[in-house]
PDB file of N, CA, C and O in Angstrom, chain B, residues numbered from 101:
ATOM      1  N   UNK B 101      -6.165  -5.225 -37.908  1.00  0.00           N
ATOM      2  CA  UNK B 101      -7.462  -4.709 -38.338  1.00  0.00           C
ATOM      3  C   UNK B 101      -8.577  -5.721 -38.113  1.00  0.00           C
ATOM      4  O   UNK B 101      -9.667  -5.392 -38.581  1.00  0.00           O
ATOM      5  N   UNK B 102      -8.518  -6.706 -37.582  1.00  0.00           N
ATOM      6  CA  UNK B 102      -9.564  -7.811 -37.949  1.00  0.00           C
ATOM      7  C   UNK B 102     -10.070  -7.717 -36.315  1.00  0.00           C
ATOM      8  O   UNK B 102     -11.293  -7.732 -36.172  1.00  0.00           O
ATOM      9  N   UNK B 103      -9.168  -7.612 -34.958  1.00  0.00           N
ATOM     10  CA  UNK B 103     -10.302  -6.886 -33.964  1.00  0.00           C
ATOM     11  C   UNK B 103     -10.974  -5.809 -34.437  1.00  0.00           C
ATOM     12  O   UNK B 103     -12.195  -5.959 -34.406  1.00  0.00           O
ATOM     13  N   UNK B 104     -10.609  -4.827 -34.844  1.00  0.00           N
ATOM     14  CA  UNK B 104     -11.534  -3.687 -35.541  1.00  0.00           C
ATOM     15  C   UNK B 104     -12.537  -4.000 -36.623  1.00  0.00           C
ATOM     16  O   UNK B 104     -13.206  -3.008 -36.912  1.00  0.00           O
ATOM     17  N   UNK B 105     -12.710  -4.623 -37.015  1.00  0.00           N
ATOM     18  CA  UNK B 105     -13.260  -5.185 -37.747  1.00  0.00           C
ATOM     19  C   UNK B 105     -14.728  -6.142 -37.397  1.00  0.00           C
ATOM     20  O   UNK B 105     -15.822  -6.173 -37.959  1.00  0.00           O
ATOM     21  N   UNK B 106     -14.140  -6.922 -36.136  1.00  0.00           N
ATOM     22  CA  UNK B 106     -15.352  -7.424 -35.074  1.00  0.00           C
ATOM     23  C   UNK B 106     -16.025  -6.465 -34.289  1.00  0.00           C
ATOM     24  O   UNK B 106     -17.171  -6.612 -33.864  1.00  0.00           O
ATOM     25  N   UNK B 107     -15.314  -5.492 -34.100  1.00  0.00           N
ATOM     26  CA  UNK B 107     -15.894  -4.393 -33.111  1.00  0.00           C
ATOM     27  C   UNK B 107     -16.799  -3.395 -33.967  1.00  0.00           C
ATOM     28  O   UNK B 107     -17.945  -3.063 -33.665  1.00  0.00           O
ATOM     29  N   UNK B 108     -16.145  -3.012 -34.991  1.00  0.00           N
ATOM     30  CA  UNK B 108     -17.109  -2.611 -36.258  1.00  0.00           C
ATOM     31  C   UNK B 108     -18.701  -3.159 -36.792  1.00  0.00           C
ATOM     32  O   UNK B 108     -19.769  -2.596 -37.032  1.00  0.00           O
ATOM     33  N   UNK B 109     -18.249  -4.430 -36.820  1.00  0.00           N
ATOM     34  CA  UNK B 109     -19.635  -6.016 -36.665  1.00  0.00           C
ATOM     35  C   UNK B 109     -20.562  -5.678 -36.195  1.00  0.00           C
ATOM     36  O   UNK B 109     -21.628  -5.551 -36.798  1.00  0.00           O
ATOM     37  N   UNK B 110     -20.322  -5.381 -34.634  1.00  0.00           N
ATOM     38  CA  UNK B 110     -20.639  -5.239 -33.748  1.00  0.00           C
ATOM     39  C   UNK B 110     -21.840  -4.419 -33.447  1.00  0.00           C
ATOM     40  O   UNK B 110     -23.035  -4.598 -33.210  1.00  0.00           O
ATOM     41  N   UNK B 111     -20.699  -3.094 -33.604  1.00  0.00           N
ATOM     42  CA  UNK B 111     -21.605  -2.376 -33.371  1.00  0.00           C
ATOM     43  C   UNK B 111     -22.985  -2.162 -34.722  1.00  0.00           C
ATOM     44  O   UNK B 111     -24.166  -1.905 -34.486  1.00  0.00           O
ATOM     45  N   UNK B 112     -22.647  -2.271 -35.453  1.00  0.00           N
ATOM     46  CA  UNK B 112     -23.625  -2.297 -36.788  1.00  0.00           C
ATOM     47  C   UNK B 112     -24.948  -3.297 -36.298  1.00  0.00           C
ATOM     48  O   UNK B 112     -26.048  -2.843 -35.981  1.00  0.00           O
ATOM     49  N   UNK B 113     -24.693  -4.335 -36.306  1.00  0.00           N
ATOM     50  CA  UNK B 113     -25.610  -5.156 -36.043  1.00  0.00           C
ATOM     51  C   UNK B 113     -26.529  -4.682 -34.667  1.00  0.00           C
ATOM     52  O   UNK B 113     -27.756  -4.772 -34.647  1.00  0.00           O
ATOM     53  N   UNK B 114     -25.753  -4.190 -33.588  1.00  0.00           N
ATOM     54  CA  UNK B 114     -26.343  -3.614 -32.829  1.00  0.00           C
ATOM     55  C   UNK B 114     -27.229  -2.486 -32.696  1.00  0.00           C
ATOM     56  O   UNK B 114     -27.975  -2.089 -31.801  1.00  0.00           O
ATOM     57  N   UNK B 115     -26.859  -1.995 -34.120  1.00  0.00           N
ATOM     58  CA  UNK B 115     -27.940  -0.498 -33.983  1.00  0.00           C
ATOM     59  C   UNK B 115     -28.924  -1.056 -35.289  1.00  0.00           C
ATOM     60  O   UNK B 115     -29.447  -0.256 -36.064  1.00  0.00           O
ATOM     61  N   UNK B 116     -29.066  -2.288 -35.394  1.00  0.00           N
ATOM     62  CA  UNK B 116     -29.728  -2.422 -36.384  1.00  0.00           C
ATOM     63  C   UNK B 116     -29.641  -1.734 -37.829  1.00  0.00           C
ATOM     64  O   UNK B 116     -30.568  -1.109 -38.345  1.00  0.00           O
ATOM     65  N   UNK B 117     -28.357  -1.952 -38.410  1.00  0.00           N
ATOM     66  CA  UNK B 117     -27.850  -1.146 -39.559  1.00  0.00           C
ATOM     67  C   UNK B 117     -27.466  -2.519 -40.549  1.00  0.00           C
ATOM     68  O   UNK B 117     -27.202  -3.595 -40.013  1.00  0.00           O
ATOM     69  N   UNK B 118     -27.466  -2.351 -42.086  1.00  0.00           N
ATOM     70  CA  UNK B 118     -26.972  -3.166 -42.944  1.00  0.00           C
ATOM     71  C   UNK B 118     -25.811  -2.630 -43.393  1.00  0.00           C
ATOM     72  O   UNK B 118     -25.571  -1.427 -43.502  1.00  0.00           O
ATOM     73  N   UNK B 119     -25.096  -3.532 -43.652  1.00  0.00           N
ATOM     74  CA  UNK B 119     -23.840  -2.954 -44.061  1.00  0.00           C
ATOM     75  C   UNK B 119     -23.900  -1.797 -45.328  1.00  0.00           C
ATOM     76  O   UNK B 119     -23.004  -0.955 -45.380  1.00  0.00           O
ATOM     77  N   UNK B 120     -24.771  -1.799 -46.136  1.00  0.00           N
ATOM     78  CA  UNK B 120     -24.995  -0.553 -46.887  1.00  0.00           C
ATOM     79  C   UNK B 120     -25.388   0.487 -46.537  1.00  0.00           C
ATOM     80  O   UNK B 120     -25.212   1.437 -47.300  1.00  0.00           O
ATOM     81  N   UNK B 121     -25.912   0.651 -45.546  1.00  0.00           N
ATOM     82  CA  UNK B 121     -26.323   1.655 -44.998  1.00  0.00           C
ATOM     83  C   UNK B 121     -25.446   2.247 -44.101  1.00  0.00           C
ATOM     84  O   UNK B 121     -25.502   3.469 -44.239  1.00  0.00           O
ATOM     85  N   UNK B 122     -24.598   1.883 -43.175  1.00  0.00           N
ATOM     86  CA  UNK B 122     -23.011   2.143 -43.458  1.00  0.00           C
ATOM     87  C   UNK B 122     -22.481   2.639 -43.947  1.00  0.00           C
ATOM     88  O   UNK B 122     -21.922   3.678 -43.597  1.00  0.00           O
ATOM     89  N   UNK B 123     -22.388   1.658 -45.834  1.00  0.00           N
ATOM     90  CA  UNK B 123     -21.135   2.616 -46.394  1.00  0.00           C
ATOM     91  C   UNK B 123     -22.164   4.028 -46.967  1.00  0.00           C
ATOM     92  O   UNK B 123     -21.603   5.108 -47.151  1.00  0.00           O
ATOM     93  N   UNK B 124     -23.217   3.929 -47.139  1.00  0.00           N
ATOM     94  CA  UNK B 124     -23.342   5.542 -47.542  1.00  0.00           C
ATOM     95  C   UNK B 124     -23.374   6.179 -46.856  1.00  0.00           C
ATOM     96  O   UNK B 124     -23.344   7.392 -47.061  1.00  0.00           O
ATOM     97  N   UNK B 125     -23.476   5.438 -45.317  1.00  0.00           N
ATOM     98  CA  UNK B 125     -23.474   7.018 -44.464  1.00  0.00           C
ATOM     99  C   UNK B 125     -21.854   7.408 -44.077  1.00  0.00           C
ATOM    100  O   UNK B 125     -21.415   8.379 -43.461  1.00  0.00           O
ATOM    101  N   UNK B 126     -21.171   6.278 -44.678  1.00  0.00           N
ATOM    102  CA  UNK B 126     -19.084   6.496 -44.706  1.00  0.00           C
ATOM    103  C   UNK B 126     -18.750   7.100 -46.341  1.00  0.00           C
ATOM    104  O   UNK B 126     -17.672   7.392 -46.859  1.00  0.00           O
ATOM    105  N   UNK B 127     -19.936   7.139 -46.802  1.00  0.00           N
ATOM    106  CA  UNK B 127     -19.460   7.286 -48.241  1.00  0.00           C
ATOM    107  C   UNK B 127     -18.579   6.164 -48.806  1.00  0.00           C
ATOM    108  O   UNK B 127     -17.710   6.487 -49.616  1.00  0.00           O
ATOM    109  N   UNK B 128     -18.703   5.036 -48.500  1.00  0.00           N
ATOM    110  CA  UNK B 128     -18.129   4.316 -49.319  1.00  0.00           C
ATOM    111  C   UNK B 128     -19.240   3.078 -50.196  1.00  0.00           C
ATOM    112  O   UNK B 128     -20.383   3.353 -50.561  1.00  0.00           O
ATOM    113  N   UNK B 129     -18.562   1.720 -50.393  1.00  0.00           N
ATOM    114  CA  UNK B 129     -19.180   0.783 -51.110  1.00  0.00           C
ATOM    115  C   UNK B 129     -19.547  -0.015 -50.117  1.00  0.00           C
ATOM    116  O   UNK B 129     -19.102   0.213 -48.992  1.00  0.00           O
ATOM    117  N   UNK B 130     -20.613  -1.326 -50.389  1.00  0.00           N
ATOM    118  CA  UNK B 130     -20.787  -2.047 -49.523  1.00  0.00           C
ATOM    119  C   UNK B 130     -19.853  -2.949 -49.091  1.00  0.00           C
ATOM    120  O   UNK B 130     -19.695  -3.175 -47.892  1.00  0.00           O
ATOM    121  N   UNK B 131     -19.036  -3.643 -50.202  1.00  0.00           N
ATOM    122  CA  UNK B 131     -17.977  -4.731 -50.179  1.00  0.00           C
ATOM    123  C   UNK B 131     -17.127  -3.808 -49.312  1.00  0.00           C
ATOM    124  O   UNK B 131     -16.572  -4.420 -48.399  1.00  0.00           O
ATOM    125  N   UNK B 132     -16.867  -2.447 -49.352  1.00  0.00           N
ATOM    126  CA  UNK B 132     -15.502  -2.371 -48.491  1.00  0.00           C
ATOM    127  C   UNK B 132     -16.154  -2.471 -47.266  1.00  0.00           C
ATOM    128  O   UNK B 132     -15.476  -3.338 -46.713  1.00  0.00           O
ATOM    129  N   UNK B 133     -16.813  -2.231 -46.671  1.00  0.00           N
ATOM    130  CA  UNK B 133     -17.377  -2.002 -45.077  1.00  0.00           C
ATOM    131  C   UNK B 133     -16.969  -4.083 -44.885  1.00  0.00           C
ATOM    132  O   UNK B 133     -16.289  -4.589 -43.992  1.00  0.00           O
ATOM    133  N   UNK B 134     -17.474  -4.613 -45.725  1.00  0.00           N
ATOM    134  CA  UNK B 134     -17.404  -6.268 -45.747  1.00  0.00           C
ATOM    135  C   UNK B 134     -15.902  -6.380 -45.312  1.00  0.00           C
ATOM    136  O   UNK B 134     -15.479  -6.829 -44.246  1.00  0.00           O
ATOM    137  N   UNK B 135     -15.068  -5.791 -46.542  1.00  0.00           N
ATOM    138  CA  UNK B 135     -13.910  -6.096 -46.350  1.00  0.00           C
ATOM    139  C   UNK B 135     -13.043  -5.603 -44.918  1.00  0.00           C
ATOM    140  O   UNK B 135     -11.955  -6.172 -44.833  1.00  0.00           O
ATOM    141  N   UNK B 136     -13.319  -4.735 -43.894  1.00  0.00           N
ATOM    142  CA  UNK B 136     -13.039  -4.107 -42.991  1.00  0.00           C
ATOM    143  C   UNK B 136     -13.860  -4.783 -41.625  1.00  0.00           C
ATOM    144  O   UNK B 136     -13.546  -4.627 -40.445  1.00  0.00           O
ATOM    145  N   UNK B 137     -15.064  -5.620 -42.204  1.00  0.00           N
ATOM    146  CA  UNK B 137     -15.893  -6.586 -41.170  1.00  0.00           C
ATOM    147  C   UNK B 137     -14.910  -7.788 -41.082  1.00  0.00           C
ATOM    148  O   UNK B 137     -14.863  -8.577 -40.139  1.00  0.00           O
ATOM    149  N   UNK B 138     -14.118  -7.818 -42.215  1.00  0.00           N
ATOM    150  CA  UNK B 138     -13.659  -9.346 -42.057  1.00  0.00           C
ATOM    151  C   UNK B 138     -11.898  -9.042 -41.849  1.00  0.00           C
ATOM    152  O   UNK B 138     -10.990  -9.855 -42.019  1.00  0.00           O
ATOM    153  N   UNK B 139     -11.821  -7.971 -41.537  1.00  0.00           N
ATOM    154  CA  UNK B 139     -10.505  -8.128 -41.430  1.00  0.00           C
ATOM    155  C   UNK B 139      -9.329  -8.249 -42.374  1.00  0.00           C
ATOM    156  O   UNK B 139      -8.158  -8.546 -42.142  1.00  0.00           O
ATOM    157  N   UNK B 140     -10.172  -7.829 -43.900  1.00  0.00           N
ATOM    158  CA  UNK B 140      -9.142  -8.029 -45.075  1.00  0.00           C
ATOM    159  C   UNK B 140      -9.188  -6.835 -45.757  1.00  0.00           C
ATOM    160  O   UNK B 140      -8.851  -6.859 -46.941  1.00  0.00           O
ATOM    161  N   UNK B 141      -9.664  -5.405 -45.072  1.00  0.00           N
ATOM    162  CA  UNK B 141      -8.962  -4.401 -46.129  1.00  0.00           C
ATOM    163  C   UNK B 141      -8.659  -3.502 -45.327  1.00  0.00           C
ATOM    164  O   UNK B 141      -9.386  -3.261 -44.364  1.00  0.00           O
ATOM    165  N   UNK B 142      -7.103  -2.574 -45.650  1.00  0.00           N
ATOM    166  CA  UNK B 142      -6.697  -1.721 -44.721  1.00  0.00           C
ATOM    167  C   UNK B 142      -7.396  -0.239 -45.049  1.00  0.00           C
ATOM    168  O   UNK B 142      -7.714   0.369 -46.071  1.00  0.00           O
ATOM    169  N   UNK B 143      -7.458   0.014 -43.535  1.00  0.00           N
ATOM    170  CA  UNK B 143      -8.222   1.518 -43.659  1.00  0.00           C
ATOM    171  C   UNK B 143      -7.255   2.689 -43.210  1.00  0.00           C
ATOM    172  O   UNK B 143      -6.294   2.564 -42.452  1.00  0.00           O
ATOM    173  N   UNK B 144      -7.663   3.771 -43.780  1.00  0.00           N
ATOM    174  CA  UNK B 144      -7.234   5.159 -42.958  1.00  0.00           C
ATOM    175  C   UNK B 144      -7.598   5.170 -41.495  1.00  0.00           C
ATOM    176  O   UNK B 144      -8.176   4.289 -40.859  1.00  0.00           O
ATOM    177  N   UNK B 145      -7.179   6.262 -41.110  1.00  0.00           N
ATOM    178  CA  UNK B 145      -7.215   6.695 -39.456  1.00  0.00           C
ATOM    179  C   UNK B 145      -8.729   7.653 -40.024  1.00  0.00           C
ATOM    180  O   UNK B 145      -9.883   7.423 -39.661  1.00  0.00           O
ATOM    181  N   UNK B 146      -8.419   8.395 -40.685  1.00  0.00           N
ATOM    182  CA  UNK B 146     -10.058   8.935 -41.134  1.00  0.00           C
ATOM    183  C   UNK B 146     -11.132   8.397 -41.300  1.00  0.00           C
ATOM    184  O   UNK B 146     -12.169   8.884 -40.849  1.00  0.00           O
ATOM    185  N   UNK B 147     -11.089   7.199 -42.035  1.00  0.00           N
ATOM    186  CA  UNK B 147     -12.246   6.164 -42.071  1.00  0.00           C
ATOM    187  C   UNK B 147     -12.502   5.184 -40.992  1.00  0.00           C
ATOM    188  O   UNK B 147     -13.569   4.594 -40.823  1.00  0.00           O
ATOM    189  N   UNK B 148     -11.159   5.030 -40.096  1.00  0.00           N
ATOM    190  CA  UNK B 148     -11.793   4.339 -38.963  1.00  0.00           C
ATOM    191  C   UNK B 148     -12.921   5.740 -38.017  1.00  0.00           C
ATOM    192  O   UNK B 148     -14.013   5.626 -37.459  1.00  0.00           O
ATOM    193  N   UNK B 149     -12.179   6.721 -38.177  1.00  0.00           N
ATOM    194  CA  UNK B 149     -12.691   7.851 -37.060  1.00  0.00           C
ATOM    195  C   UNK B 149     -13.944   7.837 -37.152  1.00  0.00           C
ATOM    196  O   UNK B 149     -14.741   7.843 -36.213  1.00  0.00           O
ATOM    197  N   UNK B 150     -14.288   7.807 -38.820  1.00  0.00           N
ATOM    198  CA  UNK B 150     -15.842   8.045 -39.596  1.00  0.00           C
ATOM    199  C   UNK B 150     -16.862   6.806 -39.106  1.00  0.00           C
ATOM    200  O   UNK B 150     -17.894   6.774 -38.435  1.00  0.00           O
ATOM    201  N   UNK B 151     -16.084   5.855 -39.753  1.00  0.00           N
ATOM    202  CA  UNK B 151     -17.030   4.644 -38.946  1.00  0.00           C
ATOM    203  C   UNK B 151     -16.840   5.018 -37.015  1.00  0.00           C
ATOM    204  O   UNK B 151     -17.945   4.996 -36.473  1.00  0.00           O
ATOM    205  N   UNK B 152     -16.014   5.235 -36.322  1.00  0.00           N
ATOM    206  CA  UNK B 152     -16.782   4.868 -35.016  1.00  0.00           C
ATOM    207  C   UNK B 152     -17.814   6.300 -34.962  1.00  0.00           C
ATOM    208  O   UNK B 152     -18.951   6.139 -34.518  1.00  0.00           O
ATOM    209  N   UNK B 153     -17.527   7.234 -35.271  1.00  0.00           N
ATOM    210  CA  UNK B 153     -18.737   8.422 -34.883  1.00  0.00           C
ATOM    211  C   UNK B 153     -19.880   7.890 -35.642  1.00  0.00           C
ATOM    212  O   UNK B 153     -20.936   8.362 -35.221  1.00  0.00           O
ATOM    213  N   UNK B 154     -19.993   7.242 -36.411  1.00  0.00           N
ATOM    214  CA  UNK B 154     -21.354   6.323 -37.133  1.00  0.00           C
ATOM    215  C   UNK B 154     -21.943   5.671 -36.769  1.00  0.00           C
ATOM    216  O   UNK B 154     -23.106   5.562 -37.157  1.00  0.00           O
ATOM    217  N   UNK B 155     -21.244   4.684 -35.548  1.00  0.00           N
ATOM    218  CA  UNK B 155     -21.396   3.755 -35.044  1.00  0.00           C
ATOM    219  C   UNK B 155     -21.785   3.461 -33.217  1.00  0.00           C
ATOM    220  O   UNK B 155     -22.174   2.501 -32.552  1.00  0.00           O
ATOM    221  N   UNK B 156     -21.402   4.942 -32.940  1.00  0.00           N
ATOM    222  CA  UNK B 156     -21.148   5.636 -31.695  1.00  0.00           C
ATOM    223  C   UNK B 156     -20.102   4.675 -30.899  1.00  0.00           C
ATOM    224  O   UNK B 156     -20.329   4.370 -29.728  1.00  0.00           O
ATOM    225  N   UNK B 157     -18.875   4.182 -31.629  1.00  0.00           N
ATOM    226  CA  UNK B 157     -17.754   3.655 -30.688  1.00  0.00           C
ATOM    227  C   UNK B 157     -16.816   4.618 -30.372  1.00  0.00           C
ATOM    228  O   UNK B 157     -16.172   5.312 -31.159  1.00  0.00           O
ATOM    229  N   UNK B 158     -16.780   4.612 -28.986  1.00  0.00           N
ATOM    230  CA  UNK B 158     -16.055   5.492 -28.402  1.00  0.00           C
ATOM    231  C   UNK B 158     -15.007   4.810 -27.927  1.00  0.00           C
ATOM    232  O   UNK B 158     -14.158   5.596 -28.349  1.00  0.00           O
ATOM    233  N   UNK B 159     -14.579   4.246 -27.560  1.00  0.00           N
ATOM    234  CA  UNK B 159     -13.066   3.820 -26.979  1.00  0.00           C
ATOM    235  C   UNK B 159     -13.099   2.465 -27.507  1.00  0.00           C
ATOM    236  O   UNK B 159     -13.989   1.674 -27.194  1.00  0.00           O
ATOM    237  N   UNK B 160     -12.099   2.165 -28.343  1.00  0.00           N
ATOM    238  CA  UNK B 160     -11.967   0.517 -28.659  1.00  0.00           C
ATOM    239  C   UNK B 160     -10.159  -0.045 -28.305  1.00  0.00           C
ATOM    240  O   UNK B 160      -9.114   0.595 -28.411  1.00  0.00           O
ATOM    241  N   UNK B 161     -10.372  -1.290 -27.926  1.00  0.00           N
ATOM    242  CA  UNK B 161      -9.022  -1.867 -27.304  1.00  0.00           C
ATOM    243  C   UNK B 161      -8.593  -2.777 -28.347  1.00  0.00           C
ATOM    244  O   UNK B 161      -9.059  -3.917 -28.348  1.00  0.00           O
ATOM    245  N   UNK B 162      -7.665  -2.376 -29.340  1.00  0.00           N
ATOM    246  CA  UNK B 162      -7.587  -3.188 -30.658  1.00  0.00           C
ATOM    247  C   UNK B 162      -6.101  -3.571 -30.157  1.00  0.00           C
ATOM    248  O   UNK B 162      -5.331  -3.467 -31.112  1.00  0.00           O
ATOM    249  N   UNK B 163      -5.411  -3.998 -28.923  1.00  0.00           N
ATOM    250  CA  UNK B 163      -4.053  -4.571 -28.679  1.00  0.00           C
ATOM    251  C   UNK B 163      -4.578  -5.972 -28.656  1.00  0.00           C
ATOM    252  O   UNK B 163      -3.809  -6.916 -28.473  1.00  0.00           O
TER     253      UNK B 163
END
């Protein structure tokens, strides 16, 4: 999770987004989006899906 997590970074910072603004548009908290930036909290396959259509990541290489 912690490439996903940089790629997540990523793209946020790139669209000019704060991490709160994020989790309400994931419905979640701010600390978890943190915790998923840094590679220390595990996510669903739903909440990754949610964050990339949020984020507009379309193909990510997390091998």
């Amino acid at each position: 999770f912690h490439k996903f997590g940089r790629v997540i970074k990523e793209a946020r910072i790139g669209k000019g987004l704060s991490q709160k603004q994020v989790a309400l548009a994931v419905r979640m908290k701010q600390p978890d989006i943190s915790g998923i930036e840094e590679g220390k909290k595990n996510i669903t396959l739903f909440t990754m899906i949610r964050l990339c259509k949020i984020l507009g990541i379309k193909k990510i290489d997390i091998s």
